[in-house]
C-alpha positions as a Python dict, from the first residue, in 0.01 Angstrom:
ca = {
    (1, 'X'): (0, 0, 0),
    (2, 'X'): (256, 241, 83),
    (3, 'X'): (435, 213, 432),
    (4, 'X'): (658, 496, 401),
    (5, 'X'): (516, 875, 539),
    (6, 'X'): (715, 1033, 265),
    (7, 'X'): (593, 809, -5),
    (8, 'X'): (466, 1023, -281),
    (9, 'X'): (116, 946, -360),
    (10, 'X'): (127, 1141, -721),
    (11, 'X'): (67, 896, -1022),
    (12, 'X'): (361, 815, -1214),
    (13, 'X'): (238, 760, -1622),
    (14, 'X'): (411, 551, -1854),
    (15, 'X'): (255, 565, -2216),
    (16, 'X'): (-51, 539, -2181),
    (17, 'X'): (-65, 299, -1831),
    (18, 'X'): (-74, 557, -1514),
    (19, 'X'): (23, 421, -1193),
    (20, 'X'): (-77, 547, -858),
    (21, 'X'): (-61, 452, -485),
    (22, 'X'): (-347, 464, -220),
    (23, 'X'): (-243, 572, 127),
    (24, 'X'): (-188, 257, 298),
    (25, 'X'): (-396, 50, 524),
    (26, 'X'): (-379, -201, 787),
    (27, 'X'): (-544, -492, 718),
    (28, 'X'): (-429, -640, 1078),
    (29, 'X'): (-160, -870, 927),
    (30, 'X'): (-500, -1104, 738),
    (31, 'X'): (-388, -953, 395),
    (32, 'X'): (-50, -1099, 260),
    (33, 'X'): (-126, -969, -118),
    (34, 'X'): (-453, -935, -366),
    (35, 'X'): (-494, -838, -718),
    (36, 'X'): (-803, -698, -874),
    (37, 'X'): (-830, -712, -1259),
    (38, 'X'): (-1188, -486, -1341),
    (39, 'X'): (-1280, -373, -1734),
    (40, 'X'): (-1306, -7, -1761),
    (41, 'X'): (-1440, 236, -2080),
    (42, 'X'): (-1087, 333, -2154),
    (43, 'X'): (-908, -18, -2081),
    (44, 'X'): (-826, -195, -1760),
    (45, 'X'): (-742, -158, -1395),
    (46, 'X'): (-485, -354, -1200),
    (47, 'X'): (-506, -322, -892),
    (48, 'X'): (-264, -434, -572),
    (49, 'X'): (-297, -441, -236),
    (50, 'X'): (22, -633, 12),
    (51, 'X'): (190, -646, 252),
    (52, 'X'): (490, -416, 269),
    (53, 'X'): (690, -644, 496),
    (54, 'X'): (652, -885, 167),
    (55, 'X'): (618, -675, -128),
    (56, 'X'): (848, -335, -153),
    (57, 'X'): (694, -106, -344),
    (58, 'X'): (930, -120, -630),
    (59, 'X'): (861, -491, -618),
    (60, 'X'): (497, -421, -672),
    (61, 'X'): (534, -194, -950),
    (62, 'X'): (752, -426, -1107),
    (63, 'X'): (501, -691, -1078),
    (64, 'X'): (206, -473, -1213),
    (65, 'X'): (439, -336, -1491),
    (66, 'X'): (495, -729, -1575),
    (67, 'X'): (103, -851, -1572),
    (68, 'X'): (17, -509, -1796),
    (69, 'X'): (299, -602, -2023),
    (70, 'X'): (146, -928, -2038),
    (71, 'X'): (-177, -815, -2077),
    (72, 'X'): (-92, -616, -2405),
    (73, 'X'): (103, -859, -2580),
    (74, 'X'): (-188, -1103, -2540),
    (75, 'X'): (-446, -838, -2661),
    (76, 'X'): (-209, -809, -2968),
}
């Protein structure tokens, strides 16, 4: 997910959502973005993989931030 070697890889929580990044793989340039919605005992998990030449890594926290917010206003 990451591109950078001195990315920090240690989760980052906000309330109760935690965020974390997986070092990153090449997917040989067949992967432009996917996200992975899976139920879990203590709520959900979004999950991201892209492209770093398309998505920053701010840009995909921003977006995952955005689909959680989403998320919870729906669940009410």
């Amino acid at each position: 997910m990451l591109s950078s070697s001195a990315a920090d890889w240690s989760p980052v929580t906000a309330g109760e959502s935690t965020l974390s990044w997986e070092p990153a793989t090449d997917h040989g340039g067949t992967v432009s973005y996917v996200l992975h919605m899976a139920d879990k005992p203590d709520g959900i998990e979004i999950a991201m993989t892209a492209d770093t030449h398309l998505f920053t890594p701010a840009e995909m926290e921003r977006l995952l931030r955005a689909i959680e917010a989403t998320v919870l206003t729906q669940a009410g």
